[in-house]
N, C-alpha and C positions, 0 to 999 in steps of 0.2 A: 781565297775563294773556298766557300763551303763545299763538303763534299755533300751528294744528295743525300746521303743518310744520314748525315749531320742536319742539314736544312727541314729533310721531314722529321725527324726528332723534335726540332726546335718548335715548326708548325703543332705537331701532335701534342708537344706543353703547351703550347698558347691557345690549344682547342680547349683545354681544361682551364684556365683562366677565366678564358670568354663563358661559360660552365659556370664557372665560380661568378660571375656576375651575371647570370642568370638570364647572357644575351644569345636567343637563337639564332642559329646561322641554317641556312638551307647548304644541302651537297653541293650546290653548284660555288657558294659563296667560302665555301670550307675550301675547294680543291684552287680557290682564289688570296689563299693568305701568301703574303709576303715576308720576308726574314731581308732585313733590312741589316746591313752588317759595314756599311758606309766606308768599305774596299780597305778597312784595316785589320780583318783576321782575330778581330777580338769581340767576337759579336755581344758572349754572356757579360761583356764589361762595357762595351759601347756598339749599340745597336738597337733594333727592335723590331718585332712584329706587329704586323697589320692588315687589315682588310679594307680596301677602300673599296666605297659604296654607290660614289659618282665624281668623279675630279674633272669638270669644265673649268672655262674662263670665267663664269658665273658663280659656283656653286662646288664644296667640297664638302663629303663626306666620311669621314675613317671611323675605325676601331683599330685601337692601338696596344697591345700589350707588353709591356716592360715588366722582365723577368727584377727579383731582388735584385737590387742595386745596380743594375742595367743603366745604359744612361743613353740620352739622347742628346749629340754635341750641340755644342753652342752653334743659333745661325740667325738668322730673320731675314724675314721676305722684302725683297729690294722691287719697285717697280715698274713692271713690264708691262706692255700692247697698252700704255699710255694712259694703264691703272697704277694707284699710289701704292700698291702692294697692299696681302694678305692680310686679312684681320683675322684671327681665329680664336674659337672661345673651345679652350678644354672643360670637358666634363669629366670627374671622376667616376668610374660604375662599378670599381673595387679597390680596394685596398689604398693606397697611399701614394701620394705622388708629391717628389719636391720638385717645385717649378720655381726657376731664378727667371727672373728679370734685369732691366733698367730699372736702376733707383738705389735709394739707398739699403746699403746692406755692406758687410764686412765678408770676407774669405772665411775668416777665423771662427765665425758666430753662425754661422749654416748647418744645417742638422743633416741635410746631404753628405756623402764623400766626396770630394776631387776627385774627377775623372784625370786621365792621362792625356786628356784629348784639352787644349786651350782655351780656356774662361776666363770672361773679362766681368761677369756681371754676378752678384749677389743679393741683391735684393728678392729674401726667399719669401713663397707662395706655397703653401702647405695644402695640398687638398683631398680631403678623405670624400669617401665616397657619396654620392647626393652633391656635393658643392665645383663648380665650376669659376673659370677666371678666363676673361678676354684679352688678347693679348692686341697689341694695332700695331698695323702696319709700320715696316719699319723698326721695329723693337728688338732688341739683343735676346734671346731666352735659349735655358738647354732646359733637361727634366731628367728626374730619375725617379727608377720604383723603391720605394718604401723597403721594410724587411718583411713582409711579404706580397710584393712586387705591384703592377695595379695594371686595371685596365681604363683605359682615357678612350671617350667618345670624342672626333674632333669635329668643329662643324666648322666652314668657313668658307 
């Protein structure tokens, strides 16, 4: 568990990210970011910040910032209330982002680093900034920030 100086630190980097990608936030959507650190104590290595902007049954919106080489563990949306699961198309709006999928790809030939945290999938997805990738329900994926770091609009 973060301590709260730890966590508003982490927020206050990720307010200059969102900055760096030139996306404005209002006071109230700023005192709304989240540090995502997924209960393993190693957030700068596997974790992430974000602001989400509307999460229904219908309808997701985020901003996502991954600090350098921050990673976001392997998972995919299984599903639920008798929908086939999550389709989500990331956008890049800074910097770099390696996005693994399903398919083909090797361990060894990935421009990512191995996280500590368990991946099963390789098939890399490179996406600089302007360029986005849909991911469908049901799909294996983790992500990490480039060297210097990115921030992903997610819609879904």
């Amino acid at each position: 568990m973060l301590k709260q100086s730890e966590y508003q630190a982490l927020v206050k980097e990720a307010l200059s990210y969102y900055e760096k990608a030139h996306i404005v936030l209002t006071d109230e959507e700023k005192a709304r970011i989240e540090v995502a650190e997924f209960d393993l104590g190693r957030v700068r290595e596997v974790g992430l910040e974000l602001l989400t902007y509307i999460n229904t049954d219908r309808v997701c919106a985020k901003e996502m910032v991954l600090f350098p080489g921050q990673t976001c563990p392997e998972h995919w949306h299984v599903p639920t209330g008798g929908q086939e699961g999550k389709e989500e198309t990331f956008r890049c709006r800074y910097g770099k982002v390696y996005l693994y999928v399903e398919g083909e790809g090797k361990r060894e030939d990935i421009h990512g680093k191995i996280p500590s945290t368990p991946v099963t999938v390789f098939h890399e997805v490179i996406l600089q900034a302007g360029e986005q990738y849909t991911i469908y329900p049901g799909t294996k994926h983790w992500f990490q920030g480039g060297d210097a770091g990115a921030v992903i609009s997610e819609f879904s």
